[in-house]
Structure formats: C-alpha cells, structure tokens
C-alpha positions in Angstrom: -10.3 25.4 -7.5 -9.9 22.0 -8.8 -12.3 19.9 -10.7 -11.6 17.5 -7.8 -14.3 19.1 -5.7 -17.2 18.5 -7.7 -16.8 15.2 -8.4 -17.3 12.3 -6.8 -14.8 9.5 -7.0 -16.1 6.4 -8.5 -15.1 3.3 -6.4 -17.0 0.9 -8.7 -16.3 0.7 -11.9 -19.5 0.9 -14.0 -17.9 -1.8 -16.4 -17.4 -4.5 -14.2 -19.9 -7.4 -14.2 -22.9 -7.7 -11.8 -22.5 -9.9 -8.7 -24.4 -13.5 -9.4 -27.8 -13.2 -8.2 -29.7 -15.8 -6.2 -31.7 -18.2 -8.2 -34.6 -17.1 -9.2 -36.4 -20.1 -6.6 -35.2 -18.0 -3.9 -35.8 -14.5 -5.2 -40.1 -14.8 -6.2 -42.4 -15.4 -3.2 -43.7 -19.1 -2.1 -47.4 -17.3 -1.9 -47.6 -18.2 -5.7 -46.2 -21.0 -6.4 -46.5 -24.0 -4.6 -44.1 -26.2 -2.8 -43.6 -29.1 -5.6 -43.2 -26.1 -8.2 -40.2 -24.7 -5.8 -38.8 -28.2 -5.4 -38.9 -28.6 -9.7 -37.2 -25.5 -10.0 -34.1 -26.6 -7.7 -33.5 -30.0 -9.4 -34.6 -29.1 -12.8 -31.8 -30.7 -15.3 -30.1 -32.7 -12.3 -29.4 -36.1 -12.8 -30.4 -37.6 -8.9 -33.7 -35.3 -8.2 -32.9 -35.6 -4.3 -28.8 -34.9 -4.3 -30.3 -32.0 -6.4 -32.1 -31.2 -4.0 -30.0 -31.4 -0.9 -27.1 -29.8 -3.1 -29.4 -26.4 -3.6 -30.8 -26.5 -0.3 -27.3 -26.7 1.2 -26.1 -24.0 -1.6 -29.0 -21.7 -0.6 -28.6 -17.7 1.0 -29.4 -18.1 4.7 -31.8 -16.2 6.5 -32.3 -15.5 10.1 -36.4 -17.1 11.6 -37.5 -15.4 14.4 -40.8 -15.3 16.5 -41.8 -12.0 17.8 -44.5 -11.1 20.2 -45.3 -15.3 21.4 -46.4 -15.8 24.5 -43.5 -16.9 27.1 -45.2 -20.3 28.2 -45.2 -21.3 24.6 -41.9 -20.6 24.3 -41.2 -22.9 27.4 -43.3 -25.2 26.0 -41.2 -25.4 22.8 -37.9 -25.7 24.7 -39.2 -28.3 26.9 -40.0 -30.4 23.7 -36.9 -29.8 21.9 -34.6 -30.8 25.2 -37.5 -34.1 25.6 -36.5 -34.7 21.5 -32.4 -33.7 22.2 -32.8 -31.3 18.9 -31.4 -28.0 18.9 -33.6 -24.9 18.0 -33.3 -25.3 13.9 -33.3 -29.2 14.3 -36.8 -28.8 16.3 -38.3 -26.7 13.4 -37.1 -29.3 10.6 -39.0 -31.6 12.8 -42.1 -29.3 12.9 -42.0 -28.7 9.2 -41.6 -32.8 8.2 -44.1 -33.2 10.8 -46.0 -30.8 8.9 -45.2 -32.7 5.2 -43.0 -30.8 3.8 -39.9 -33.0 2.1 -36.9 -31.5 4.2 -33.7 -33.5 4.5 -31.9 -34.1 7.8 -29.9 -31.1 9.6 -26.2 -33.4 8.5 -27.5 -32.9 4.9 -28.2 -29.3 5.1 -25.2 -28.9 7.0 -23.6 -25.6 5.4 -20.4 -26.9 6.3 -20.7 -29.6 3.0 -21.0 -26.9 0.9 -19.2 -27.7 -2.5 
C-alpha cells in the first residue's frame, strides 16, 4: 500500500503566518487591572484620547451577555424600564453601566457598522 494511508494531509501550511491576535486589552482579565488602566491601554499613542477610544471600542471582538437563572419578574421589570426609556436591550445596559460610572460612549458611536 501507499504511503498515502498513513499520512495525514496537511491543510495548513506550517509556514504561513499566525492570524492577528486580539489586543492584548481584550485578551488579560479586568479582575486585575482596573478600568482607567484598560482605558490607557486602548488610546495609548493616539492623538484624540476619546476618538481613540471610540475607534477600539468600535474595533473590538464581540461577545454574546447573557443572564442565566434571574428571576422572571426581574426580567419584566427590566423590559418594562427599557420600553418606559425607548432603549433596546444593549442600549438599556449602556445606560446601566454609565449609570453605574463607567465612561461608555453612545450606542451610534459603538455602532459596528462605522467600523473603519
């Protein structure tokens, strides 16, 4: 038999170069570092600190939020709020997290969309 058999067909070639990687902001855990430190790291040699920042928020990997295991009437409770405020699910947790302090720009600056 054929030498075929025994191996396996390489479909990547071991010379080509590694994918990019995300920046490292997004790839160490927030537990250590604190949010002014992430913040630094995005707009760090930018010339506008905040179109820095917007840009690499709006350039950043996505990830899907969900909450599992909350009581149903909460969950009302949220969606009553959000129709009172006329936000949209991801809008109403901006709000919750400005609310909260942290420096988060408005849902048409984030828009993925203006990617560029």
């Amino acid at each position: 038999m054929g030498d075929y058999k025994t191996r396996k067909p390489k479909l990547i070639d071991l010379d080509t170069p590694k994918a990019k990687t995300a920046p490292e902001a997004a790839t160490e855990p927030t537990e250590r570092r604190s949010v002014e430190e992430i913040i630094s790291q995005l707009v760090q040699d930018r010339p506008s600190e905040y179109e820095a920042f917007v840009n690499a928020l709006r350039k950043a990997e996505r990830s899907n939020v969900s909450y599992s295991q909350v009581p149903i009437p909460i969950i009302e409770m949220m969606e009553a709020r959000q129709k009172e405020l006329g936000l949209q699910k991801k809008e109403y947790f901006y709000h919750l997290l400005r609310n909260d302090g942290l420096k988060i720009p408005s849902p048409k600056e984030l828009d993925a969309r203006n990617r560029g």
